[in-house]
N, C-alpha and C positions, 0 to 999 in steps of 0.2 A: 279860110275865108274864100278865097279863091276858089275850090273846088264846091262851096257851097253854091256860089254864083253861076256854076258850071251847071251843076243840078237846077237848078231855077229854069236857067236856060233849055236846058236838055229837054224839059217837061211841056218848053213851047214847040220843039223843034219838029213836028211830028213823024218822029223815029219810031221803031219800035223801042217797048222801053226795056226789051232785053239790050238793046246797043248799048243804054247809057252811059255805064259805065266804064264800056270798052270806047267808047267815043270820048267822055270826057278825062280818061287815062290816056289817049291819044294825045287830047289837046294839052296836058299837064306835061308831059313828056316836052313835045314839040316845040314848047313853053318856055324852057329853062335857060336860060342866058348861059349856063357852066356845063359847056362842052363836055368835060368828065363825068359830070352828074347825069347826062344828057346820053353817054355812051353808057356810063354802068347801069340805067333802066332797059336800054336795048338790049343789052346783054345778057339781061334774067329771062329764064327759060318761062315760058305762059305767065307773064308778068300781068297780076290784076290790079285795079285799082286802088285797093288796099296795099299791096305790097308799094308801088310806086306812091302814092303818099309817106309808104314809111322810108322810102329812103332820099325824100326831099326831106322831109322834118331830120332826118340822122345828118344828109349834107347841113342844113341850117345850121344844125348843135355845131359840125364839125368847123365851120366854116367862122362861126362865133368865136366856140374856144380855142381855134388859131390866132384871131386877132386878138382874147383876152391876153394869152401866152407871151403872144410877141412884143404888145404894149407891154408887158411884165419887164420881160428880157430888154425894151428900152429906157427903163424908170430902171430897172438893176445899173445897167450901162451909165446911168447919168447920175445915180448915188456914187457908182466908183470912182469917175472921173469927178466930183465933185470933193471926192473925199482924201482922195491921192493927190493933187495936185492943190490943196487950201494947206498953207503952211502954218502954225499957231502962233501967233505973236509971243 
């Protein structure tokens, strides 16, 4: 949605519209709160638009099924301790 906003934009800016893309991969880049996310687009060699879109939507997924994981691993945590320390009458 973002990058569609970007295109919107891009279309008033009056750039050439070869820039577009490489402008609004700038501003996506530039964009990102998560300094590692932020470091591993700098790092890809002639990185385009497309490519940098696919590795915010991969950081998203990753970034997701880490807190699904973790929430897991604390619902594990609190069935154990709920289940080790209830004594049966």
């Amino acid at each position: 949605m973002y990058v569609a906003e970007l295109r919107i934009l891009a279309q008033t800016c009056g750039f050439c519209g070869c820039l577009h893309n490489l402008l609004i991969r700038d501003k996506v880049v530039l964009s990102v709160q998560d300094a590692s996310t932020c470091k591993r687009s700098l790092r890809q060699h002639k990185l385009t638009l497309a490519k940098c879109i696919e590795i915010m939507k991969s950081e998203a997924v990753s970034v997701t099924q880490m807190k699904h994981m973790y929430q897991q691993d604390k619902l594990e945590d609190v069935h154990k301790v709920n289940s080790s320390t209830y004594t049966w009458p």
